[in-house]
Wavefront OBJ file of the C-alpha trace (Angstrom):
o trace
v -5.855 -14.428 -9.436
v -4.690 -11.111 -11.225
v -3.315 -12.671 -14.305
v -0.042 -11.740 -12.977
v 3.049 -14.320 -12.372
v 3.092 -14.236 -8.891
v -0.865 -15.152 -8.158
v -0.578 -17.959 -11.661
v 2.762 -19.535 -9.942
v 0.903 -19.726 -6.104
v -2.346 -21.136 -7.722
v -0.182 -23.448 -9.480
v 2.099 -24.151 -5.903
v -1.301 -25.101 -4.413
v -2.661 -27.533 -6.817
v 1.043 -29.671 -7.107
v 0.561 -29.746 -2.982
v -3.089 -31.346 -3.344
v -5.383 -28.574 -2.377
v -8.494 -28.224 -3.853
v -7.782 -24.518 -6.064
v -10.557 -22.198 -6.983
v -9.534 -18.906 -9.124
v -11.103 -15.714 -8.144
v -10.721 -12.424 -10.307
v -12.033 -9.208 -8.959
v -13.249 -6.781 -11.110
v -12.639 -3.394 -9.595
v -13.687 0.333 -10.065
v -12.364 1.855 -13.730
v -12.769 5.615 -13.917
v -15.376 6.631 -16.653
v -14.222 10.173 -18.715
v -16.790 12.440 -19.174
v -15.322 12.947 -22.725
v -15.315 9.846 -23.727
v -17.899 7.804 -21.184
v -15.745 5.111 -21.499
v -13.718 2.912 -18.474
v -10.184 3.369 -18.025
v -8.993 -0.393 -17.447
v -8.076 -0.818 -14.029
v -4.997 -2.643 -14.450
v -5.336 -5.068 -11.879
v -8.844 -5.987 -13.945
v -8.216 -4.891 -16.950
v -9.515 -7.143 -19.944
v -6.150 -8.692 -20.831
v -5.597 -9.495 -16.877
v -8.762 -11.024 -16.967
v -7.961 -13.513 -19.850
v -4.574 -13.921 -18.887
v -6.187 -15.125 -15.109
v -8.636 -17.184 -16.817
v -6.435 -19.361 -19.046
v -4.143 -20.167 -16.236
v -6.911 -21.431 -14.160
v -7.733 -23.171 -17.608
v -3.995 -25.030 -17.763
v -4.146 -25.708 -14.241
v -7.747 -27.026 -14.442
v -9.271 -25.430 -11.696
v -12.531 -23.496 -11.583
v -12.600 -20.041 -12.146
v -14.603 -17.129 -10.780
v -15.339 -13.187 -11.717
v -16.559 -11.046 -8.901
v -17.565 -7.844 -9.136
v -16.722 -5.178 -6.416
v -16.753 -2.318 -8.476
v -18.926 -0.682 -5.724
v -16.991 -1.718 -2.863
v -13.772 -0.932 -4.115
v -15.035 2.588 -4.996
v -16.146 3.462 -1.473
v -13.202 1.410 0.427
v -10.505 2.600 -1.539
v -11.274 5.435 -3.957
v -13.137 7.730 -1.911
v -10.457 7.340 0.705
v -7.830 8.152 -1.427
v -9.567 11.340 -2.907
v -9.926 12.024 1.151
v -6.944 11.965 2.634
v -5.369 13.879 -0.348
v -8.392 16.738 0.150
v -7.066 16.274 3.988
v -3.317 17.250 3.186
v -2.462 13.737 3.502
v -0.795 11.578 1.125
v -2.624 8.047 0.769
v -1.468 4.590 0.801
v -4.083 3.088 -1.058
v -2.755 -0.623 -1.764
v -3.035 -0.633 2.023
v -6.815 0.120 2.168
v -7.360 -2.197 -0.589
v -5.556 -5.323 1.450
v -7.478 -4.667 4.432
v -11.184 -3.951 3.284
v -10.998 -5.584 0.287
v -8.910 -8.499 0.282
v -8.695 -8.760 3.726
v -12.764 -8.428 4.671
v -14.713 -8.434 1.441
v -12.765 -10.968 -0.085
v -12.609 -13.213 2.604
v -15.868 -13.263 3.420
v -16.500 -14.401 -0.515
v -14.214 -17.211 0.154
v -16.091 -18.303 2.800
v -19.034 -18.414 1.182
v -17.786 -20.211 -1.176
v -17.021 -22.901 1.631
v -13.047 -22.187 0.714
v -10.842 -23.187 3.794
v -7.942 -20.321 3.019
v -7.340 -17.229 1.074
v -4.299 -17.488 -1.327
v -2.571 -14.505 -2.807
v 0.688 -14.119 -4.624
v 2.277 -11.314 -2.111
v 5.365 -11.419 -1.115
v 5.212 -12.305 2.296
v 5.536 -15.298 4.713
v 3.148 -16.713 7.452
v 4.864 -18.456 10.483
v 1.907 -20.435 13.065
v 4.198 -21.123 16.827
v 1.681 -23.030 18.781
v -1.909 -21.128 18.173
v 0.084 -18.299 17.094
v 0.171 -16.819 14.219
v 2.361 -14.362 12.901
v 3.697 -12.045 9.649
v 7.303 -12.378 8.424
v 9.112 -10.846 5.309
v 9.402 -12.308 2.534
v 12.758 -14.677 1.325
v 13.310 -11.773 -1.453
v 14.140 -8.680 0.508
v 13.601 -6.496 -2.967
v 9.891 -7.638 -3.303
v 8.606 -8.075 0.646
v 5.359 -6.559 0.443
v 4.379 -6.840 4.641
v 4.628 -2.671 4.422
v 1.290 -3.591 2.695
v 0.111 -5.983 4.770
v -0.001 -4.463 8.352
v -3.390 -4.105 9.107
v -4.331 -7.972 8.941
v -4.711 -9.641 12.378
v -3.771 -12.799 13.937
v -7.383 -14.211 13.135
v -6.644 -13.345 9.581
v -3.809 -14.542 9.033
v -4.940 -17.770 10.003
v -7.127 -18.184 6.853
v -4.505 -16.767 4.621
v -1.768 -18.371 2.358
v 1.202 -17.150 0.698
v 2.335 -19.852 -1.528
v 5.497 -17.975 -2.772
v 6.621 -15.379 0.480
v 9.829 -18.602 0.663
v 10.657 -17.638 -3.184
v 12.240 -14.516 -4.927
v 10.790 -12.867 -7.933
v 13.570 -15.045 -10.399
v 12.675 -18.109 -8.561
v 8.931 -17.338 -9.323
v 9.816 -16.688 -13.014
v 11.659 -19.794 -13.380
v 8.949 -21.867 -12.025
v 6.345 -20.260 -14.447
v 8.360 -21.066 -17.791
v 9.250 -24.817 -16.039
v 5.243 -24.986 -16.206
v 4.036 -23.508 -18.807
v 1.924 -20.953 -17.412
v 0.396 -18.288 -20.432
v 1.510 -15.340 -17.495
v 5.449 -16.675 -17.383
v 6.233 -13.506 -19.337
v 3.876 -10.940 -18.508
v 5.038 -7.733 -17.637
v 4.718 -6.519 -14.105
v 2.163 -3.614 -13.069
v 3.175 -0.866 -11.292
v 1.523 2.354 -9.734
v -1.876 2.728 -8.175
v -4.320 0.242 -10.018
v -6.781 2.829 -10.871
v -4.902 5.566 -12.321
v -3.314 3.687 -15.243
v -1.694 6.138 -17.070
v 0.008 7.248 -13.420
v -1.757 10.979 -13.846
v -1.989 11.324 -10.042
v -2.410 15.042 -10.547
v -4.560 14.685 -13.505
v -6.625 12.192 -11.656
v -6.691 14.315 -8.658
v -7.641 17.045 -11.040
v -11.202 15.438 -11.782
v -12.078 14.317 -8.764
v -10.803 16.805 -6.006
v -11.447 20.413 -7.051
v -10.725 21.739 -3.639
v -6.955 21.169 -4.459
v -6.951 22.138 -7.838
v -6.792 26.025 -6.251
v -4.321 28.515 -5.858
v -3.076 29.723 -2.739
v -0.246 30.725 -0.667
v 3.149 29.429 -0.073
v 4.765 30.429 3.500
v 8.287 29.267 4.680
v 8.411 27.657 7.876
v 8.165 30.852 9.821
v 4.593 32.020 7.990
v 6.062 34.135 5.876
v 4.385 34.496 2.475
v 7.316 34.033 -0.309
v 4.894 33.324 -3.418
v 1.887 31.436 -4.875
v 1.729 27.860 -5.873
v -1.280 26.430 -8.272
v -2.759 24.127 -6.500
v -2.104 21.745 -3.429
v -2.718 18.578 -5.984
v 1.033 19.590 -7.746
v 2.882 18.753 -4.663
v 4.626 16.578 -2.399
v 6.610 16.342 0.871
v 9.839 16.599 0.357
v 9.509 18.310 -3.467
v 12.169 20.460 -4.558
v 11.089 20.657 -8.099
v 8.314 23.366 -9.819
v 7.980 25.233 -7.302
v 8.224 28.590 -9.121
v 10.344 30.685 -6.869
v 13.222 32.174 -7.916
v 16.750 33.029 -6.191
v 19.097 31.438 -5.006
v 18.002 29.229 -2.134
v 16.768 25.952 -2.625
v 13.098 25.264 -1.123
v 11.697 22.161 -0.367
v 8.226 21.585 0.379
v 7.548 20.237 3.743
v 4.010 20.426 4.606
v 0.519 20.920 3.216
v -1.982 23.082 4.787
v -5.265 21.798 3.295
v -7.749 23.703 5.358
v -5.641 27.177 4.792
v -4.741 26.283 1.141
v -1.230 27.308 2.286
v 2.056 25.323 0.848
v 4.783 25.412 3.576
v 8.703 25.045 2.228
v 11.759 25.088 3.896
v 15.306 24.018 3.421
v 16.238 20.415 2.670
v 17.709 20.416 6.815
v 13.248 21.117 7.277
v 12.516 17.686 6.077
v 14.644 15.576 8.632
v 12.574 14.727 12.080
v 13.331 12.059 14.546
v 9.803 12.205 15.723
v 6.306 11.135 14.910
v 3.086 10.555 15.959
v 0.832 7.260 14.904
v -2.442 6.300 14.891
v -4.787 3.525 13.510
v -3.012 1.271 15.024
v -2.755 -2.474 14.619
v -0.557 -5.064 16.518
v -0.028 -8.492 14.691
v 2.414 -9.621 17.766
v 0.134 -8.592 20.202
v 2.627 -9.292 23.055
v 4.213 -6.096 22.031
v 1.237 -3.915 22.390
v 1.038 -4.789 26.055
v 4.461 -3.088 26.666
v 4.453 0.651 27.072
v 7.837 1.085 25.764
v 9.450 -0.894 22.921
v 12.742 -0.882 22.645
v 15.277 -2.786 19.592
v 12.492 -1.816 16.953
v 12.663 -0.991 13.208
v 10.184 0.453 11.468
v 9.665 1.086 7.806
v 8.091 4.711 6.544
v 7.529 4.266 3.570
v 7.108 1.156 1.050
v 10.920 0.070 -0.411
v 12.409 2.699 2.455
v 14.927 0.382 4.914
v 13.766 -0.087 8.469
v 15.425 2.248 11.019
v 16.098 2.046 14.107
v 13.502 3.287 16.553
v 11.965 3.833 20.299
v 8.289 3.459 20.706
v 5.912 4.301 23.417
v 2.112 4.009 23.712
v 0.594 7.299 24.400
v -3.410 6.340 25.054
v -4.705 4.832 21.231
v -1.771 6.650 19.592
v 2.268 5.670 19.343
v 5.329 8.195 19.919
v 8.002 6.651 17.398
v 11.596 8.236 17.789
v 14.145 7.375 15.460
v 17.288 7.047 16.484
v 18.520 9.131 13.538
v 16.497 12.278 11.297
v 14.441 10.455 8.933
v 13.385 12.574 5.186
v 9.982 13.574 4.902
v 7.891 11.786 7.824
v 5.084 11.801 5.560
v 1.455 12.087 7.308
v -0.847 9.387 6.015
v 1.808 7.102 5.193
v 1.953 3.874 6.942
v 4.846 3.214 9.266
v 5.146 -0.285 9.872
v 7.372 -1.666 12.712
v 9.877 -5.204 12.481
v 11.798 -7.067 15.503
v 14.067 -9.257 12.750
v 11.833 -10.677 10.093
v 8.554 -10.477 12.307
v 6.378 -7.769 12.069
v 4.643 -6.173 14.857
v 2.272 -4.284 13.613
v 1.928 -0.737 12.461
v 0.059 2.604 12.065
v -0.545 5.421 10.282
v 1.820 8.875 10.274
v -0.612 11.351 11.751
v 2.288 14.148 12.578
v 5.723 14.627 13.102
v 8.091 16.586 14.697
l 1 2 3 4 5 6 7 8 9 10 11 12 13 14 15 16 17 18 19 20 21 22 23 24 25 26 27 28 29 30 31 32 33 34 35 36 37 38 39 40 41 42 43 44 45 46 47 48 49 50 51 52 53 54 55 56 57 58 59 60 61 62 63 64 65 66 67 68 69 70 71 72 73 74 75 76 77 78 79 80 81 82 83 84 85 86 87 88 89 90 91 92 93 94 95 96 97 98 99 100 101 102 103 104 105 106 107 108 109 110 111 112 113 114 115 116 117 118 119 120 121 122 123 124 125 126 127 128 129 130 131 132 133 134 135 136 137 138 139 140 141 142 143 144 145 146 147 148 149 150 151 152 153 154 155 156 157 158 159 160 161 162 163 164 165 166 167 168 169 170 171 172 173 174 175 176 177 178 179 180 181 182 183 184 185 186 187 188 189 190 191 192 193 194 195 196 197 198 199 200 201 202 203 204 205 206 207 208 209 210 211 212 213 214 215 216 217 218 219 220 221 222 223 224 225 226 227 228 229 230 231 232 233 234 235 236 237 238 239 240 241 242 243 244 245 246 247 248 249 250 251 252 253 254 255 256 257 258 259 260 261 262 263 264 265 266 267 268 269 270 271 272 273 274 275 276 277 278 279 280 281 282 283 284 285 286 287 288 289 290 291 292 293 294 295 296 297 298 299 300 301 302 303 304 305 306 307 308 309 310 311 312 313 314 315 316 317 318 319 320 321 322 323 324 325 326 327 328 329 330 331 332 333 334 335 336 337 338 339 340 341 342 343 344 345 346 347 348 349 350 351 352 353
């Protein structure tokens, strides 16, 4: 329980079906200022999520629970973020956090806890077809959340329930004022949890000097054109602030962490049909034992439709060819791939081309 709608409403779903509810709130790694030496809030744990958690669990009389995985949550999802960035990757953090956190950590605590299933409020549906088990989207097509959700398995997803995947975000809304939950009207949270005041750059800032640098920037053909302030300022696909005159338009299209070297090209530079992944994990695991794959979507990037695509299995890795250019194959991103509703599995951009 976040102290969010969408985790009050499921709790709530539960108890009305006759399941015995416990509320869990995890407190999370805040960043500390050395000017200050004071937290900024999370906001998934903030202080006001916490009390807004604990009086639901109050109106729906159900016991509630604070654990604290500051630590874990630093190591899992922090330091990988600050990582891949140092890496000349871009990070998918809420990923990372579903999978070692929710996914392992959590799970185990509900266990422990002698707790049957893990409930969440993500958007996202759950389908069991004899001892099968598999991940579907969500009935509101704005708020699926299964690009986040990729890495769970089969045995996972047999101890996890997502009371409102069969409702959109109105329908959630509605149920919350019908009830008389305290969260019917709280605001939504967006951006990464940790960075509440969305400073990626000035977050970046504190805790990656490496990218903080100067260095080069080359067009695609290694030419040096100018000199950008530091790796941290800059995206894929960023046409903006990039300080050189004239009258072509650049776009950035790839960063060179090891060389300190910002590569930019015309807007035509960001379009590839091809990509490599990695990390992979298959959810339908018939599909994995095909070496081609055939009639597939997959999504590259989170609120990014699902495009047509061919994919063979090269060793541990996955050759993904769209059927048309997609912008800025981003590596580190998750790609995740869909047959209809159901999804497959997915990986993790490691190059395109």
């Amino acid at each position: 329980m976040s102290g969010g709608v969408d985790s009050s409403v499921a709790a709530a779903m539960l108890v009305r079906q006759g399941y015995d509810v416990i509320g869990i709130f995890m407190k999370l790694w805040a960043e500390k200022t050395s000017s200050q030496d004071l937290a900024r809030e999370n906001i998934c744990c903030s202080a006001d999520a916490a009390t807004a958690a604990r009086a639901v669990a109050s109106k729906l009389r159900i016991p509630f629970y604070v654990i604290n995985l500051e630590k874990e949550f630093k190591k899992a999802v922090v330091d990988y973020y600050i990582k891949e960035y140092d890496e000349g990757r871009t990070p998918n953090p809420c990923v990372i956090c579903n999978r070692d956190i929710k996914g392992e950590i959590l799970m185990k605590k509900v266990l422990e806890l002698e707790g049957d299933f893990l409930a969440t409020g993500h958007y996202a549906q759950i389908k069991k077809q004899g001892s099968k088990f598999y991940l579907l989207s969500s009935a509101d097509k704005n708020k699926d959340q299964t690009y986040f959700l990729w890495t769970l398995t089969e045995e996972k997803l047999a101890r996890i329930l997502f009371p409102i995947g069969g409702l959109t975000k109105p329908e959630v809304r509605d149920l919350a004022k019908k009830w008389k939950l305290p969260t019917a009207e709280r605001r939504e949270s967006q951006g990464i949890c940790f960075i509440p005041d969305r400073d990626v750059c000035g977050f970046l800032h504190r805790h990656a000097e490496k990218l903080t640098k100067s260095g080069e920037i080359h067009d695609i053909n290694g030419k040096k054109i100018g000199i950008h302030n530091g790796l941290i300022n800059y995206t894929i696909g960023q046409r903006e602030r990039l300080g050189l005159g004239g009258p072509r338009a650049y776009y950035v299209v790839e960063l060179k962490s090891k060389e300190n070297i910002l590569v930019v090209g015309a807007e035509s530079d960001l379009y590839k049909k091809k990509l490599i992944a990695s990390d992979l994990n298959w959810i339908d695991i018939t599909e994995e034992k095909q070496l081609v794959m055939n009639d597939i979507k997959a999504k590259i990037r989170y609120g990014h439709p699902a495009e047509d695509c061919r994919l063979k299995i090269v060793s541990d890795k996955l050759r993904v060819t769209f059927k048309k250019p997609q912008r800025a194959l981003t590596p580190g991103q998750s790609i995740v791939f869909y047959k209809n509703n159901k999804v497959l599995g997915g990986g993790v951009i490691e190059k395109n081309s």
